[in-house]
CHARMM-style PDB file with segment names, atoms N, HN, CA, C and O in Angstrom:
ATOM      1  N   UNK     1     138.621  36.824  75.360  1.00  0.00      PROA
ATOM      2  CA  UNK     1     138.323  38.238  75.236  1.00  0.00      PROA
ATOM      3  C   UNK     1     136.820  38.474  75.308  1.00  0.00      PROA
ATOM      4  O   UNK     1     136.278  39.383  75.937  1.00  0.00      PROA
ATOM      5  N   UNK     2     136.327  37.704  74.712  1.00  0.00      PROA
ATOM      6  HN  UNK     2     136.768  36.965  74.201  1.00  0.00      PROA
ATOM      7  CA  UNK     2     134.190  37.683  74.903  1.00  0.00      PROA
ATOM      8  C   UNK     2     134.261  37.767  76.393  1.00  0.00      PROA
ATOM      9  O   UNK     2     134.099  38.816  77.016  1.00  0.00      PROA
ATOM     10  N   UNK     3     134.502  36.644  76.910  1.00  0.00      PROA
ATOM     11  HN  UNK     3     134.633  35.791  76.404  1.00  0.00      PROA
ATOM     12  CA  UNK     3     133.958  36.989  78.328  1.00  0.00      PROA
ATOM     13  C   UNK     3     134.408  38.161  78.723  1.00  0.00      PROA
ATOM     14  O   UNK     3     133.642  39.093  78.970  1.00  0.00      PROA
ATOM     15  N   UNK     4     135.800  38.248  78.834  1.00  0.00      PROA
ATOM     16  HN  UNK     4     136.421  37.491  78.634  1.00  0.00      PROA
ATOM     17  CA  UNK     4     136.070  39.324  79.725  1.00  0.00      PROA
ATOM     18  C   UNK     4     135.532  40.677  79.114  1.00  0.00      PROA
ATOM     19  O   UNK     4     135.956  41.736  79.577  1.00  0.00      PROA
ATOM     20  N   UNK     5     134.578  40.672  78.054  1.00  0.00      PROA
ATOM     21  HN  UNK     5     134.234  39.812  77.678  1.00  0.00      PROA
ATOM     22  CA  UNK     5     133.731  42.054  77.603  1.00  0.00      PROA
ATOM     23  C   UNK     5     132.479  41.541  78.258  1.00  0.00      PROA
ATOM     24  O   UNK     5     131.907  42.487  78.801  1.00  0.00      PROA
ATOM     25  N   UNK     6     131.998  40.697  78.377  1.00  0.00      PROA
ATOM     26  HN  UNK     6     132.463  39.929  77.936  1.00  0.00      PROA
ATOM     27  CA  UNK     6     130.702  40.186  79.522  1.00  0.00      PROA
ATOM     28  C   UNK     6     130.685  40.919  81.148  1.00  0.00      PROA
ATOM     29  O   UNK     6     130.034  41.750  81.781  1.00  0.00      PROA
ATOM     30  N   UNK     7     131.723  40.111  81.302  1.00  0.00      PROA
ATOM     31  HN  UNK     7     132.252  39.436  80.787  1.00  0.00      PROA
ATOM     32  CA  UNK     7     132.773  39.973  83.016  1.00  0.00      PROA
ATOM     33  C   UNK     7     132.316  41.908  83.177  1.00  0.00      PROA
ATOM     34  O   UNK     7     131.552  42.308  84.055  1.00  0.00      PROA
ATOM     35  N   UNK     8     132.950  42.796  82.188  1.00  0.00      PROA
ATOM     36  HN  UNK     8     133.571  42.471  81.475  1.00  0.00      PROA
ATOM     37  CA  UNK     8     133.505  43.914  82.378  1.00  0.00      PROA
ATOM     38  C   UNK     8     131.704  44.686  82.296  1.00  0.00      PROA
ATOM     39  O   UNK     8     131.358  45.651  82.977  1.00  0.00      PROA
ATOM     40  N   UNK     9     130.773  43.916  81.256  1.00  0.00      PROA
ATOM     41  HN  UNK     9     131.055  43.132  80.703  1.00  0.00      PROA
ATOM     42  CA  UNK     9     129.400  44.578  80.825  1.00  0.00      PROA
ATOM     43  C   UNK     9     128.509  44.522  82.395  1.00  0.00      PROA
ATOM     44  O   UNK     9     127.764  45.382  82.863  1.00  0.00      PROA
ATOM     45  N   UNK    10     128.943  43.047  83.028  1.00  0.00      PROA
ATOM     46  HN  UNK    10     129.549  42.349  82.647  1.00  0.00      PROA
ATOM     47  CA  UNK    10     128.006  43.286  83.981  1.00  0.00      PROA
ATOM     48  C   UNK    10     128.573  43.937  85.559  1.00  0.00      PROA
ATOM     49  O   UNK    10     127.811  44.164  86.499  1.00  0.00      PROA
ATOM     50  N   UNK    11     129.870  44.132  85.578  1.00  0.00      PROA
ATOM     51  HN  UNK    11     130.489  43.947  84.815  1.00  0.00      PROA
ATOM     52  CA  UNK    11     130.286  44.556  86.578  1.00  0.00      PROA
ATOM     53  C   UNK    11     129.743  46.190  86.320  1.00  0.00      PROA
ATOM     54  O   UNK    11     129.552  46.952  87.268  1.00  0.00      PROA
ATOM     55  N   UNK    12     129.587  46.482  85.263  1.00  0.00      PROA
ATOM     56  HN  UNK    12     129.742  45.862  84.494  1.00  0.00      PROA
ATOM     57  CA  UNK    12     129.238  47.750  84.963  1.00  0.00      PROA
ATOM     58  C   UNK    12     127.853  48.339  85.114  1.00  0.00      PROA
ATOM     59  O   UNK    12     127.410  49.338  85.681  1.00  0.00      PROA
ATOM     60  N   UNK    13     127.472  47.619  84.591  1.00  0.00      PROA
ATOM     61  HN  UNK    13     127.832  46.808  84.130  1.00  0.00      PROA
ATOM     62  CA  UNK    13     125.595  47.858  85.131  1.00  0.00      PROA
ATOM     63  C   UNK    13     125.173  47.253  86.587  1.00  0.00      PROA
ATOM     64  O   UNK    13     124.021  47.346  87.009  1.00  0.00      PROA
ATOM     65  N   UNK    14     126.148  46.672  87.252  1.00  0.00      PROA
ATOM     66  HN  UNK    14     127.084  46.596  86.909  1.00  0.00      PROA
ATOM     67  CA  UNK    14     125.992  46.411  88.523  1.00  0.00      PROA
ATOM     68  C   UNK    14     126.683  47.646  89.403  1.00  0.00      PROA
ATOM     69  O   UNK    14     126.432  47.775  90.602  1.00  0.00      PROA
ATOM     70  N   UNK    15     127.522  48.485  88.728  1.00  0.00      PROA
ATOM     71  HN  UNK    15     127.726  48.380  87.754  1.00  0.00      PROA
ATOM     72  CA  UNK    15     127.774  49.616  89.377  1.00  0.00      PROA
ATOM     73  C   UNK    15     127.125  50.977  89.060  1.00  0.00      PROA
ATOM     74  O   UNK    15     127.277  52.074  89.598  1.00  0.00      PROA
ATOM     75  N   UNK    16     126.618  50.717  88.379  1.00  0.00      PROA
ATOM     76  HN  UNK    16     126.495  49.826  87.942  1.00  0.00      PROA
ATOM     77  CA  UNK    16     125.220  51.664  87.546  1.00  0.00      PROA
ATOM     78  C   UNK    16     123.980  51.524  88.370  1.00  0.00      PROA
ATOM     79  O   UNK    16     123.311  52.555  88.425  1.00  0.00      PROA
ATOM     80  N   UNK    17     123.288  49.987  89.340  1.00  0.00      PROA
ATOM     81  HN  UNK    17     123.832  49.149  89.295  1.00  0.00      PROA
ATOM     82  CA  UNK    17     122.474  50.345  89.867  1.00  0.00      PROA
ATOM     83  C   UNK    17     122.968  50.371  90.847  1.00  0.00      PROA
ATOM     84  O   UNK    17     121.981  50.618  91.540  1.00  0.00      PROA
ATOM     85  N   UNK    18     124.209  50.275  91.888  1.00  0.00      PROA
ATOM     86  HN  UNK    18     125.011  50.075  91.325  1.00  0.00      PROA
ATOM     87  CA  UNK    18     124.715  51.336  93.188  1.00  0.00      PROA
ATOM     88  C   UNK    18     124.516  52.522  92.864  1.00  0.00      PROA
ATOM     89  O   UNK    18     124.081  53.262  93.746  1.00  0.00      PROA
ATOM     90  N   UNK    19     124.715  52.970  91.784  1.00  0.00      PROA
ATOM     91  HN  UNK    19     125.067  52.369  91.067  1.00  0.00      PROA
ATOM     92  CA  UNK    19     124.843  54.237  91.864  1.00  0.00      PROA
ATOM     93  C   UNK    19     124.081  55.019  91.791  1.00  0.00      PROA
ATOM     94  O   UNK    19     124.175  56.162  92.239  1.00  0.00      PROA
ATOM     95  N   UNK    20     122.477  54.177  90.757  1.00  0.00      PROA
ATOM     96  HN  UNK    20     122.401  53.248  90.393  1.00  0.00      PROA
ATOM     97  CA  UNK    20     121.191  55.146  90.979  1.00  0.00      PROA
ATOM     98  C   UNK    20     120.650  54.731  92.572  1.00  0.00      PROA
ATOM     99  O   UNK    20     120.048  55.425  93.391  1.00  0.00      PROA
ATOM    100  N   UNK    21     120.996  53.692  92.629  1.00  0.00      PROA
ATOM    101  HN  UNK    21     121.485  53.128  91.963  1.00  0.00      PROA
ATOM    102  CA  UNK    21     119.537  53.253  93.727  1.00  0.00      PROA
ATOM    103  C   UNK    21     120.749  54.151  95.215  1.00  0.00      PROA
ATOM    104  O   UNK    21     120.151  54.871  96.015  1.00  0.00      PROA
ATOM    105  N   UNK    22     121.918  54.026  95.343  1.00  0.00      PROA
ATOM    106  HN  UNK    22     122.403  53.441  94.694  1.00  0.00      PROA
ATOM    107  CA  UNK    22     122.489  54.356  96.677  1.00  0.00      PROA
ATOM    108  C   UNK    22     122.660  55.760  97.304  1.00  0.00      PROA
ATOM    109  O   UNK    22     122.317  56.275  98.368  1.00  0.00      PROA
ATOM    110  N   UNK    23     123.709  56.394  95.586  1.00  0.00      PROA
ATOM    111  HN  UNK    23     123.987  55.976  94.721  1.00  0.00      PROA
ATOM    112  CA  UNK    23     124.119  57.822  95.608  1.00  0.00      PROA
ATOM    113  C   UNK    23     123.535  58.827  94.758  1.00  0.00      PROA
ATOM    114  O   UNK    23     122.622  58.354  94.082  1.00  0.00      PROA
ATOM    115  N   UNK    24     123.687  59.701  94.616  1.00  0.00      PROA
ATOM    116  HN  UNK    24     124.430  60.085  95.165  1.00  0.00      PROA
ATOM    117  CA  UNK    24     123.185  60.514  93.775  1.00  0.00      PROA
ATOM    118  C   UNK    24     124.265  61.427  92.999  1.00  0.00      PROA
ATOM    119  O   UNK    24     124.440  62.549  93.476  1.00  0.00      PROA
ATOM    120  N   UNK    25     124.786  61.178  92.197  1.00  0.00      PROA
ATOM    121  HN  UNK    25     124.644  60.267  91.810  1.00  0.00      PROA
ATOM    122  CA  UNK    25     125.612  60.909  91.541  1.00  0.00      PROA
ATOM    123  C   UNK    25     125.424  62.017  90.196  1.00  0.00      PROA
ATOM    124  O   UNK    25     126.469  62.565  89.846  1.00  0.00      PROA
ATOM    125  N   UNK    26     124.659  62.234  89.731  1.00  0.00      PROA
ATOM    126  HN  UNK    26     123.810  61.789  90.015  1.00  0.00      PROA
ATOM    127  CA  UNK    26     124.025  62.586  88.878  1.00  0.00      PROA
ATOM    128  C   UNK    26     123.746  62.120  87.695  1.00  0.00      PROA
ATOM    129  O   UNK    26     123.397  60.946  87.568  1.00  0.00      PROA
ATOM    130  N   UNK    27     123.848  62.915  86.689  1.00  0.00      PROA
ATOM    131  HN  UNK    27     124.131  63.869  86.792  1.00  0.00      PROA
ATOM    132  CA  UNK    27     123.997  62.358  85.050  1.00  0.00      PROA
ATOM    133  C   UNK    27     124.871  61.434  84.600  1.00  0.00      PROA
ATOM    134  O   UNK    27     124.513  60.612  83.757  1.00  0.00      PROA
ATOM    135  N   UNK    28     126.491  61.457  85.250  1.00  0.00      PROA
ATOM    136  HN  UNK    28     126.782  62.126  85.935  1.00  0.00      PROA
ATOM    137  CA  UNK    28     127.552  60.968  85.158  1.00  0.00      PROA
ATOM    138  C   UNK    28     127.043  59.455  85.255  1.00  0.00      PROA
ATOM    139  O   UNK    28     127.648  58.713  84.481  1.00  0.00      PROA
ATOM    140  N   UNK    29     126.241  58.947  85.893  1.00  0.00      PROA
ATOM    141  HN  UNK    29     125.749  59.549  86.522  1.00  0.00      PROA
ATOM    142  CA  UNK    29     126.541  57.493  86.805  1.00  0.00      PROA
ATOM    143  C   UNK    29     125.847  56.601  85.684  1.00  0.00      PROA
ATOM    144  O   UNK    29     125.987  55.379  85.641  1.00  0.00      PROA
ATOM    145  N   UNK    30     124.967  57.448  84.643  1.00  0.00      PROA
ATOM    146  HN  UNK    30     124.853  58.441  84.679  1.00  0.00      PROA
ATOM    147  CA  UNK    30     124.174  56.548  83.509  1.00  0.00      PROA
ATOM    148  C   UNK    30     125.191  56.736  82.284  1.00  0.00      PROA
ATOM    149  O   UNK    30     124.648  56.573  81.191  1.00  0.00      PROA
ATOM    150  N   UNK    31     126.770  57.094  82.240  1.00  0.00      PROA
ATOM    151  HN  UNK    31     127.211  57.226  83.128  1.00  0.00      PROA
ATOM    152  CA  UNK    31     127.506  56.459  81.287  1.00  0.00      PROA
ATOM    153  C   UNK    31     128.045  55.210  81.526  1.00  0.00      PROA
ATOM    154  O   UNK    31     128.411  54.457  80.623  1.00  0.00      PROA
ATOM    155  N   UNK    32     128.121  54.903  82.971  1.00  0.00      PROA
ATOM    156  HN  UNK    32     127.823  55.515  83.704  1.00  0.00      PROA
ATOM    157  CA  UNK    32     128.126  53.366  82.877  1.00  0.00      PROA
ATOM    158  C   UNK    32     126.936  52.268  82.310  1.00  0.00      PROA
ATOM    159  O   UNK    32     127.420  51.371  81.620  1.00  0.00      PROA
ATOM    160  N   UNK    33     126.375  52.245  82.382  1.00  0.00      PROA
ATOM    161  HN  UNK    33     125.982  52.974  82.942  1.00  0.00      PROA
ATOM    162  CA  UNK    33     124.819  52.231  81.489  1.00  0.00      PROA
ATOM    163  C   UNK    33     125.409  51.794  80.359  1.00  0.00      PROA
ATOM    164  O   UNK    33     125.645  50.623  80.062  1.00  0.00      PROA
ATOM    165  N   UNK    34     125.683  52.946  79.621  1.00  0.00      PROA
ATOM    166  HN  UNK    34     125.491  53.898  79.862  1.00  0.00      PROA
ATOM    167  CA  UNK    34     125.924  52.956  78.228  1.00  0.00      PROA
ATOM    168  C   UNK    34     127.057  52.257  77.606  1.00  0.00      PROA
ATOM    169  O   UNK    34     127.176  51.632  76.552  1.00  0.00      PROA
ATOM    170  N   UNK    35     127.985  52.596  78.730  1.00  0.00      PROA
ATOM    171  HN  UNK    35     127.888  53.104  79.586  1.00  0.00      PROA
ATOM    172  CA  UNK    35     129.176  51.570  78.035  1.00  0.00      PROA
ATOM    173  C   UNK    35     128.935  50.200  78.884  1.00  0.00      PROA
ATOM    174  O   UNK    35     130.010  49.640  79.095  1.00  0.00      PROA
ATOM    175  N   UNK    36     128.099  49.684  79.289  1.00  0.00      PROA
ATOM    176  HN  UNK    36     127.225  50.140  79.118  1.00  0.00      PROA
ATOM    177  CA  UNK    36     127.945  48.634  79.860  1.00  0.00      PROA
ATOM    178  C   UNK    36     126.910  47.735  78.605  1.00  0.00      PROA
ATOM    179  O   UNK    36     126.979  46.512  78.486  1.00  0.00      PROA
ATOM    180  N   UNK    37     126.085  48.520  77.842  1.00  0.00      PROA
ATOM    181  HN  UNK    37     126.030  49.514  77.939  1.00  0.00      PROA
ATOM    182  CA  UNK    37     125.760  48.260  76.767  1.00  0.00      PROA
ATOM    183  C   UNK    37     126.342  48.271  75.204  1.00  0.00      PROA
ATOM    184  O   UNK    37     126.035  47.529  74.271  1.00  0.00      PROA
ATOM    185  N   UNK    38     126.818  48.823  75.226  1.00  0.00      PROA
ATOM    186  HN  UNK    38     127.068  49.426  75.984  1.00  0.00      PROA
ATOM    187  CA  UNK    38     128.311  48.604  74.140  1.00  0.00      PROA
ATOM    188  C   UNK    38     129.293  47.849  74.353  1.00  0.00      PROA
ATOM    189  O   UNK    38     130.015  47.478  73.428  1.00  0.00      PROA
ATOM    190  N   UNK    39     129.434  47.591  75.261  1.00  0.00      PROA
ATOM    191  HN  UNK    39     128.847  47.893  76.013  1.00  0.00      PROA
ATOM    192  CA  UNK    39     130.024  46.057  75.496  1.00  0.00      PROA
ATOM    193  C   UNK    39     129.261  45.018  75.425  1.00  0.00      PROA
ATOM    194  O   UNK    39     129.682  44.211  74.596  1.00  0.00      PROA
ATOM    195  N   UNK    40     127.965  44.587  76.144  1.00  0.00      PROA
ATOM    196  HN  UNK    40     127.623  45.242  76.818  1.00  0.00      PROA
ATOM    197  CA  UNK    40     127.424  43.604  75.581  1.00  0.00      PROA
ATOM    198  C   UNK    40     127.329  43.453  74.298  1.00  0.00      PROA
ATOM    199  O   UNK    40     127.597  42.351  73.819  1.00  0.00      PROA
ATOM    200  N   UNK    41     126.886  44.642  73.380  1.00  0.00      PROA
ATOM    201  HN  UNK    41     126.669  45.537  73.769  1.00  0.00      PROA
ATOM    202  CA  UNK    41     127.152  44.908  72.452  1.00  0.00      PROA
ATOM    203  C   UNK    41     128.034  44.015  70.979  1.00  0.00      PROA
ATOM    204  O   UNK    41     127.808  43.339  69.975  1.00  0.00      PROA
ATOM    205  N   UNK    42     128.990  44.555  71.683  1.00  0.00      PROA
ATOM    206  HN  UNK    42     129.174  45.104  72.499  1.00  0.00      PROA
ATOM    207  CA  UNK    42     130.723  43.983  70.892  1.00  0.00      PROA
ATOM    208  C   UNK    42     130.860  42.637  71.080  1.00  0.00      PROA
ATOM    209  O   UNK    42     131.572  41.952  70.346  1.00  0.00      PROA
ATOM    210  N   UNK    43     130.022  42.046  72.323  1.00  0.00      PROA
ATOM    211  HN  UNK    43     129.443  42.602  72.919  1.00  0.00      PROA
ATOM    212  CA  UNK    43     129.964  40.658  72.845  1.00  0.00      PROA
ATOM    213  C   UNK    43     129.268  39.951  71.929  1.00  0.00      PROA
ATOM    214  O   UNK    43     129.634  38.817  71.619  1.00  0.00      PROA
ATOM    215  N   UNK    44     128.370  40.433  71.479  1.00  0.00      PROA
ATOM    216  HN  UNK    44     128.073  41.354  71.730  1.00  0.00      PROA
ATOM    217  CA  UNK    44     127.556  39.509  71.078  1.00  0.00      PROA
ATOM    218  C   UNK    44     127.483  39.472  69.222  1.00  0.00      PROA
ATOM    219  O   UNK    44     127.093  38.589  68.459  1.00  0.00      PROA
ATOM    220  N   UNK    45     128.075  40.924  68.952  1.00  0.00      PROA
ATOM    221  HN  UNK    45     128.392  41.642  69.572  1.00  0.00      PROA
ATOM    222  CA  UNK    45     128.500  40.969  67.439  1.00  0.00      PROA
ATOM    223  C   UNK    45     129.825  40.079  67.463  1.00  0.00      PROA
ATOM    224  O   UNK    45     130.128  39.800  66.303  1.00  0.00      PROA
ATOM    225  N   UNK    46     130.515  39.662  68.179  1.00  0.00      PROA
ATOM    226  HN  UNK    46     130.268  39.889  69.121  1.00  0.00      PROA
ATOM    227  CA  UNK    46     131.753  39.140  67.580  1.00  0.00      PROA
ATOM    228  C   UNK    46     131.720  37.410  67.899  1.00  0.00      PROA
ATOM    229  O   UNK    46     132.493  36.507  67.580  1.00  0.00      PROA
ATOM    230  N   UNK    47     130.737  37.431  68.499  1.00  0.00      PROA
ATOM    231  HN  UNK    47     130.110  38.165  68.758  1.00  0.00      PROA
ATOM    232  CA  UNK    47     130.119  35.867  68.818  1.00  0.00      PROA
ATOM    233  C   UNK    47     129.467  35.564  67.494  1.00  0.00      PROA
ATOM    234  O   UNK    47     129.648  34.435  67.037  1.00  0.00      PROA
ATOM    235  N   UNK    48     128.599  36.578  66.695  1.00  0.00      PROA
ATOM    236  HN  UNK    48     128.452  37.495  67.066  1.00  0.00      PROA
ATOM    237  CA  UNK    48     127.881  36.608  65.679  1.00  0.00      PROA
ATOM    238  C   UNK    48     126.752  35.714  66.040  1.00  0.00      PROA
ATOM    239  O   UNK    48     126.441  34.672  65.462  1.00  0.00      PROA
ATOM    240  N   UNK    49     126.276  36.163  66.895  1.00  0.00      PROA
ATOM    241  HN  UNK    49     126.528  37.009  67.364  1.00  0.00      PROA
ATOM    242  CA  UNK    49     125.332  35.925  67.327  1.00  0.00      PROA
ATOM    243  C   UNK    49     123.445  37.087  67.178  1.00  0.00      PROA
ATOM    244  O   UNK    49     122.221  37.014  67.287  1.00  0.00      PROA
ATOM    245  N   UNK    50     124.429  37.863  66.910  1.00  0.00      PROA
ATOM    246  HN  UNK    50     125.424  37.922  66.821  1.00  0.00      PROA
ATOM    247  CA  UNK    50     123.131  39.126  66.507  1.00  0.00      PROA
ATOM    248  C   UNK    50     122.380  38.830  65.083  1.00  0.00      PROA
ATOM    249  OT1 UNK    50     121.494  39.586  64.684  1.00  0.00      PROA
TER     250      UNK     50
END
C-alpha cells in the first residue's frame, strides 16, 4: 500500500507538470499538486519516517 501511495504521488505531480508547462488548464491543474503531496505525505507518516 506505501508504494502504491508513492506510484500514485508521482504519477501525479508528473501530470501536474503536463499540465502547467503544456496546457493551460487553469487553477484546477494545481490540485493535483496538492494531492500529490498528501500522498507523499501519508507515505511517509505511515513508514514513520517523519
Amino acid at each position: 500500500m506505501r508504494s502504491l501511495l508513492y506510484i500514485i504521488a508521482v504519477l501525479l505531480v508528473i501530470g501536474w507538470i503536463i499540465g502547467v508547462v503544456g496546457y493551460s488548464a487553469g487553477g484546477l491543474i494545481h490540485i493535483l499538486l496538492v494531492i500529490a503531496l498528501v500522498s507523499l505525505l501519508l507515505t511517509f507518516i505511515r513508514r514513520g519516517t517523519v
